[in-house]
C-alpha positions as a printed Julia matrix, in Angstrom:
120×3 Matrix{Float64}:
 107.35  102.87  86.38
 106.8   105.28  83.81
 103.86  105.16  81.15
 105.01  103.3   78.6
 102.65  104.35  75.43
 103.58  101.66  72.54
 101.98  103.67  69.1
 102.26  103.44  65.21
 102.56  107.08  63.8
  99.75  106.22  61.07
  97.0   105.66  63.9
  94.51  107.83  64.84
  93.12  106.0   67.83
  97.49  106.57  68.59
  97.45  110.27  67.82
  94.6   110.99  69.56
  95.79  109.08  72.68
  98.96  110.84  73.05
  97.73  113.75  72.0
  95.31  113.55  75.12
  98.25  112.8   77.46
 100.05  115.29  76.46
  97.24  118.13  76.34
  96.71  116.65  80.19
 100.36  117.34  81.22
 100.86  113.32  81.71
 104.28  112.37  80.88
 104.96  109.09  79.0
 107.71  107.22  76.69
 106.91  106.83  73.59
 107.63  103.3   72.02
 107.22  103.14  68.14
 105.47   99.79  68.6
 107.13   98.15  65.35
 110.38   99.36  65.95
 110.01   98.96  69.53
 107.41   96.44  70.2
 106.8    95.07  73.42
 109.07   92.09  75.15
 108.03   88.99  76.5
 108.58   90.22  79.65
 106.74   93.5   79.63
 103.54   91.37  78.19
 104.48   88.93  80.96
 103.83   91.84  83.62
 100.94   93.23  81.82
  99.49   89.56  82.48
 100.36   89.32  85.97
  99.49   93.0   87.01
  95.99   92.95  85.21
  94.97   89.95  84.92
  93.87   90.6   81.56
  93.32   87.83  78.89
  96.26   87.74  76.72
  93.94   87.48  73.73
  93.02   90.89  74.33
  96.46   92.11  73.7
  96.45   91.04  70.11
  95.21   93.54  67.26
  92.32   91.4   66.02
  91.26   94.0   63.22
  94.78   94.0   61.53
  95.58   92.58  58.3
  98.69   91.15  60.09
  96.42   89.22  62.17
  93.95   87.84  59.38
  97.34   87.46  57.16
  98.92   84.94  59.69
  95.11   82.93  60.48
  95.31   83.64  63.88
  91.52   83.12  64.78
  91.78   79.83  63.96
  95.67   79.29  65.42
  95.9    81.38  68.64
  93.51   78.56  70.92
  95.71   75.79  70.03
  98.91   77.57  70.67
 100.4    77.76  74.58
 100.63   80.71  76.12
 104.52   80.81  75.77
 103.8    80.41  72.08
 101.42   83.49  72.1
 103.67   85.68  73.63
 106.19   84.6   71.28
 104.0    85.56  68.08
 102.83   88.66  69.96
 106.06   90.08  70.67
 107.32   88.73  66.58
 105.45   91.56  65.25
 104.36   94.52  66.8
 101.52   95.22  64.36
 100.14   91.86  65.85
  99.76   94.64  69.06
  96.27   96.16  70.11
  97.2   100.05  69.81
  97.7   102.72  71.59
  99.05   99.82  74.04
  99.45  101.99  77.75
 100.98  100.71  81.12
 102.28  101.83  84.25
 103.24   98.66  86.18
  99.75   99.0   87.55
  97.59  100.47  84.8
  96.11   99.35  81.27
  94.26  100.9   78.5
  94.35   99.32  74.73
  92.98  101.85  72.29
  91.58  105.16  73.15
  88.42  105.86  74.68
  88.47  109.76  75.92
  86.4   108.24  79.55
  88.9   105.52  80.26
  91.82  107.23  79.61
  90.21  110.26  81.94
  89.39  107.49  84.93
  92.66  105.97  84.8
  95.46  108.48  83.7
  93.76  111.83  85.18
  94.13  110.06  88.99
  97.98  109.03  88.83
């Protein structure tokens, strides 16, 4: 699979990310991630592949997120319904938002992204 790189053109922790890919000759698609969010399915695999919490997926710092109370609504939804709300609104997405089929990184930190996209 490709790295898929889900961004918002306003973001600098976006910008920089891609910039850092690109300056590293790593090729990736681009997904604006609120015209182009991520599917159910794609944060399906992200689940399965990394085992990563899917509360860690949401943008927890966005005014979408405060907007919509999801602090308080997110523990006493299912996991279906998580996805669901997720996947409604891709500024509901932790960004930069990076994967392989193997390989995460949400938000850019220059040492992770040099550990795990310099070695594939």
């Amino acid at each position: 699979m490709t790295i898929q790189f889900f961004g918002y053109p306003k973001c600098s922790s976006c910008n920089k990310a891609s910039k850092w890919l690109k300056d590293n000759d790593i090729d990736f698609t681009y997904h604006h991630i609120v015209e182009e969010p991520p599917t159910k399915e794609l944060v399906k695999e992200i689940i399965e592949k990394t085992d990563i919490e899917l509360k860690k997926l949401f943008n927890t710092s966005g005014t979408k997120y405060r907007e919509l109370q999801l602090k308080e609504k997110l523990p006493k939804m299912t996991e279906a319904e998580q996805i669901e709300t997720l996947v409604s609104d891709g500024m509901l997405v932790k960004r930069p938002l990076v994967f392989d089929g193997k390989h995460l990184t949400l938000g850019f930190k220059e040492e992770e992204f040099e550990q795990i996209w310099s070695n594939n």
